[in-house]
C-alpha positions in Angstrom: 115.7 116.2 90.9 116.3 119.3 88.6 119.5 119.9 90.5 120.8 116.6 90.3 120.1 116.7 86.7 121.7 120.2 86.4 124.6 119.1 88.2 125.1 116.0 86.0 125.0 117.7 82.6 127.2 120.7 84.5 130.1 117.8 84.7 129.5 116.0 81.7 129.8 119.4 79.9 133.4 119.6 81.8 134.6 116.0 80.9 134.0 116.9 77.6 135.6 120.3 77.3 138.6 118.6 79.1 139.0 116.0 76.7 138.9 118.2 73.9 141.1 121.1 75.5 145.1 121.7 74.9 146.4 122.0 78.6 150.5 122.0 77.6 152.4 125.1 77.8 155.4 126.1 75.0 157.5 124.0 76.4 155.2 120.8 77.1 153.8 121.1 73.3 157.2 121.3 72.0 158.4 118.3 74.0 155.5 116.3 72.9 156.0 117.1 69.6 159.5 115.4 69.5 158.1 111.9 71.5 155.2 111.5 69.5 151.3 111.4 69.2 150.6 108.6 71.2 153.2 109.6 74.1 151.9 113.9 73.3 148.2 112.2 74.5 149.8 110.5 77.5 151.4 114.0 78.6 148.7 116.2 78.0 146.4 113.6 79.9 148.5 113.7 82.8 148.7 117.7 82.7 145.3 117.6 83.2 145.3 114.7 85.6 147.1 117.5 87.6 145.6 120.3 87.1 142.0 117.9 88.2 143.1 118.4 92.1 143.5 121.8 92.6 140.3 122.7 90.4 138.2 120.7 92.5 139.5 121.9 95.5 138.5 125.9 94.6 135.7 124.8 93.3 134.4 122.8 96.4 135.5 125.5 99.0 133.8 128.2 96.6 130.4 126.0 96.9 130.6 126.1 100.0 131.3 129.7 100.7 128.6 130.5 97.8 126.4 127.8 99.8 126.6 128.9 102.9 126.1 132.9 102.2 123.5 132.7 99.8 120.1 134.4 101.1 116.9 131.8 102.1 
């Protein structure tokens, strides 16, 4: 139960830090600068609607790796 619960407040912590994070580069935060704030939100949520896939990805297949080399 104490990993579940680790695990839980692990990826609440990361929602969080997502939604409060800047994920555009020059060029994305001068571009959203010239459409707007409400459109600006809309790009930087899809930048990090992006960026979601590949993170998960590394971060499974390093589980696993960690998982299945760790010492029992």
């Amino acid at each position: 139960m104490k990993k579940v619960w680790l695990i839980f407040v692990f990826i609440f912590s990361l929602i969080l830090i997502a939604k409060q994070s800047s994920s555009q580069c020059s060029i994305c935060t001068k571009t959203a600068q010239q459409l707007g704030e409400k459109t600006g939100r809309g790009l930087n949520a899809g930048i990090l609607y992006l960026a979601a896939a590949p993170l998960l990805i590394v971060g499974f297949i390093g589980y696993r790796w960690w998982k299945n080399n760790r010492d029992e």
